[in-house]
C-alpha positions in Angstrom: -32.7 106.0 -16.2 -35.5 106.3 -18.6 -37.4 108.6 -20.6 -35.3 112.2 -21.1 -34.8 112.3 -17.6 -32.1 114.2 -16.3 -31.2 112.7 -13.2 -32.2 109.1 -11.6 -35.4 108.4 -10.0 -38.6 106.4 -9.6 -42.1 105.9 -10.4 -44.7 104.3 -8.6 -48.5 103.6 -8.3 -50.3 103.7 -5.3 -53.6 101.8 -5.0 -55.8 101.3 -2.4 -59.5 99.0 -2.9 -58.2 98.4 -6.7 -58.1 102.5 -6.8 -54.7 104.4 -7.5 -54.4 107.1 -4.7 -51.7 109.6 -4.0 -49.9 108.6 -1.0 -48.5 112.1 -0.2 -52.2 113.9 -0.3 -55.2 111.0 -0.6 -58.5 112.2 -1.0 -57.3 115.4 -2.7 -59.2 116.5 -5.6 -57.3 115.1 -9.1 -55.6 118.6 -10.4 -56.3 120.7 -7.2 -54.2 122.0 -4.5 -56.9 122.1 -1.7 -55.9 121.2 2.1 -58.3 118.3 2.0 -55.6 116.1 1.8 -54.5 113.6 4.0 -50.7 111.5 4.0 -50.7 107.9 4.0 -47.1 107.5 5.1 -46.6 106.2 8.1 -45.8 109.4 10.8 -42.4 107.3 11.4 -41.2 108.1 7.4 -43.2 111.6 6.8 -41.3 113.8 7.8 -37.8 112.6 5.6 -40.7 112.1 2.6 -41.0 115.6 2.7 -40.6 118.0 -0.5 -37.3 119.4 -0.5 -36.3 122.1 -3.4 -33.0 121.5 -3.0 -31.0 118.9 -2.4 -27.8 116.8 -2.4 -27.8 113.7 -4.5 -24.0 113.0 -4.5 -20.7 114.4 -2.8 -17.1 113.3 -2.3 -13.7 113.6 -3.0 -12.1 112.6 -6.0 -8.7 113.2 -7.4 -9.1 114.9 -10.7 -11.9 116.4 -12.9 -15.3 116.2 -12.1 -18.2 115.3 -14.9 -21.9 115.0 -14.2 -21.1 111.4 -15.9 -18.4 110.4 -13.2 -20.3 111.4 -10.4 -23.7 110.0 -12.0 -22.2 106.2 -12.2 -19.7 106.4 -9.3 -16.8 106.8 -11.4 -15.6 109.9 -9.7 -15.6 107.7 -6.3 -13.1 105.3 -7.2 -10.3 107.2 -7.6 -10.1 108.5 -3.8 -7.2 110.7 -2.7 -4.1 109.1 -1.1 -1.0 110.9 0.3 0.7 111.0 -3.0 -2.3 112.2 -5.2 -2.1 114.5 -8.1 -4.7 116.4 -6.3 -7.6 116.8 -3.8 -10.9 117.3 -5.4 -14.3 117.5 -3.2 -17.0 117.6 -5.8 -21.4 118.2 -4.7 -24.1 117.1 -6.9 -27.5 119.0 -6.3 -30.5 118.8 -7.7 -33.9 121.6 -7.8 -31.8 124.9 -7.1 -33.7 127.8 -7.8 -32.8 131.6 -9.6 -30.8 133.7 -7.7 -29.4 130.9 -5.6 -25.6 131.1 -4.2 -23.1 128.4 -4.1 -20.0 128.0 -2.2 -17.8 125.0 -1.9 -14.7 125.2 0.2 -12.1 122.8 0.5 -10.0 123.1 3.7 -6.6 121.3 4.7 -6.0 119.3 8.2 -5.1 123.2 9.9 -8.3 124.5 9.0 -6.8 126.6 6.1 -8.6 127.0 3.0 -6.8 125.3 0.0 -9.7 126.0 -2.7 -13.0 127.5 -2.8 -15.5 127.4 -5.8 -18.0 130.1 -5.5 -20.3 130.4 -9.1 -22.2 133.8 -9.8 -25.9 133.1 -8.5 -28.0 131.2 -10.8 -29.9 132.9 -13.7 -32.1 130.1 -13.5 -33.9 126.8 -12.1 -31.2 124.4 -12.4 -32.6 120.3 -12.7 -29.1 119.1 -11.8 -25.9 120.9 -10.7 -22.4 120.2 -10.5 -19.8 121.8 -8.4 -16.3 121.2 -7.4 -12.7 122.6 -5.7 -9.6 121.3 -5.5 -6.2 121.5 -5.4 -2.6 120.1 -6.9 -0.5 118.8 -4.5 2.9 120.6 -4.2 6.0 119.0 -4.8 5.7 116.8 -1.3 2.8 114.6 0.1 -0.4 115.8 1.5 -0.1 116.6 4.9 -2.3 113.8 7.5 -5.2 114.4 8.6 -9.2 115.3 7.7 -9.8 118.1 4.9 -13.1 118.8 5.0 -15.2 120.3 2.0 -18.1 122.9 2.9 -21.0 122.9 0.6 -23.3 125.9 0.9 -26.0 127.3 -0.8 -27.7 131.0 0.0 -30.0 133.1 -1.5 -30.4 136.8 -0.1 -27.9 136.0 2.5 -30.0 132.9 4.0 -28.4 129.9 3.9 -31.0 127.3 2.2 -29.0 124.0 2.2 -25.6 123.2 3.8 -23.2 120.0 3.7 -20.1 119.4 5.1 -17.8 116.1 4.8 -14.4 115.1 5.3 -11.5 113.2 4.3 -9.0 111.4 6.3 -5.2 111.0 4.4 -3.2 109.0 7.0 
């Protein structure tokens, strides 16, 4: 990371006959949004280089709490849930959500049953970065075998804009 960003990423130059050209709209006028452009991505990559306002950066399960820091270097990955955890933690990092966005993350058990859910008011704002999470302590036995799965959805007026779902398997 560099600069005051607020999330990683990278920067690159583009040049083509010693000339620096945008490889995502070439021959578009410098500061203008005209459809004169063309993309120099090869048809094979273009359509997962495509803009997207929102998305997932980072998700998982973890077994305790959840910082932007210990998802941002991996930390929160290391400690993955075994039978005997403390607890069962499925944590989303997302990046570009807009105003009046919706998130819901649901944490279900091996029968389908929902163990936690994390669902924030809607956004007041453009968020650069976001970090959600649900979990649960374990009662006084072991987890019971199986996948939980963890459903990460965001909506805004009722349509749902980005979804995820992952699992984990505790044998």
């Amino acid at each position: 990371m560099s600069g005051l960003t607020e999330y990683p990423h990278l920067h690159f130059v583009v040049r083509r006959g010693g000339k620096v050209i945008d490889p995502f709209a070439d021959g578009r006028t410098p500061g203008a949004c005209n459809g004169n452009a063309e993309s120099q991505w090869h048809e094979s990559v273009r359509a997962q280089l495509a803009y997207s306002p929102r998305t997932i950066l980072n998700f998982g399960f973890t077994t305790g709490s959840v910082t932007t820091e210990s998802v941002e270097t991996g930390v929160a990955l290391q400690h993955q849930p075994t039978m005997d955890s403390e607890a069962i933690v499925a944590f989303v990092r997302t990046i570009g959500l807009k105003a009046g966005d919706v998130q819901t993350l649901t944490l279900r058990d091996p029968a389908g049953k929902v163990l936690a859910e994390n669902r924030p008011v809607a956004l007041d704002r453009n968020k650069a970065q976001f970090v959600l999470f649900s979990g649960k302590k374990r009662a006084k036995r072991d987890w019971d075998r199986g996948f939980y799965t963890a459903t990460y959805v965001v909506k805004q007026e009722d349509q749902s804009l980005l979804e995820k779902q992952f699992q984990l398997e505790l044998r």
